[in-house]
C-alpha positions in Angstrom: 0.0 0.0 0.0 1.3 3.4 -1.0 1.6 5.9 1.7 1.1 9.8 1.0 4.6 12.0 0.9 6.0 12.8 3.8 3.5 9.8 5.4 5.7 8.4 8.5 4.8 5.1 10.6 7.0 4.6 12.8 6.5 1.7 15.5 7.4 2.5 19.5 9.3 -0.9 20.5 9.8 0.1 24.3 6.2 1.3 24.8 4.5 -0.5 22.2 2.7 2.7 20.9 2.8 4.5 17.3 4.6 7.5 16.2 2.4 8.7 12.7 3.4 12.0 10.5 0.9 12.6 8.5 0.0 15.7 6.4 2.6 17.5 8.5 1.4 17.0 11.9 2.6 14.5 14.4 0.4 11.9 16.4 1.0 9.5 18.9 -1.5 6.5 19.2 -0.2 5.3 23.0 -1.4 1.3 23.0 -0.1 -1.2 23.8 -0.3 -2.8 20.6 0.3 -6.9 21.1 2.3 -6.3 17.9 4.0 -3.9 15.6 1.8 -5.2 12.9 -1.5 -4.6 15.0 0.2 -0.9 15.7 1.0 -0.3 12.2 -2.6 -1.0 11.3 -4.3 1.7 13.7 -1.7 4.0 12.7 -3.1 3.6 9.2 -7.1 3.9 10.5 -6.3 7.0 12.0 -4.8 8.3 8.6 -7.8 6.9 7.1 -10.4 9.1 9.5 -7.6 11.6 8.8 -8.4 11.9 4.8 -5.2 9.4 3.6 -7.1 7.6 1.0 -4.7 4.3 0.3 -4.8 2.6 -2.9 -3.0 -0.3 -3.5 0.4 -0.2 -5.2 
């Protein structure tokens, strides 16, 4: 899936939380996600309620 420029995902390993860019402003989704996958997924929902519309590559 292609993300927008500038689009930033970027996985919290020691609090298991989400770090998104996204149209340049900076969110924090806190968790804990069971997995980097599972946080990498809401970061993308948020984008999605956000306006990112994804299309596939």
């Amino acid at each position: 899936m292609k993300y927008e420029s500038g689009m930033q995902i970027i996985y919290d390993v020691v609090k298991k939380g989400v770090f998104i860019e996204f149209r340049n402003r900076s969110h924090y989704l806190e968790g804990p996600f069971p997995s980097q996958r599972d946080a990498i997924r809401a970061a993308e929902e948020h984008c999605r309620k956000l306006g990112w519309q994804n299309e596939p590559a």
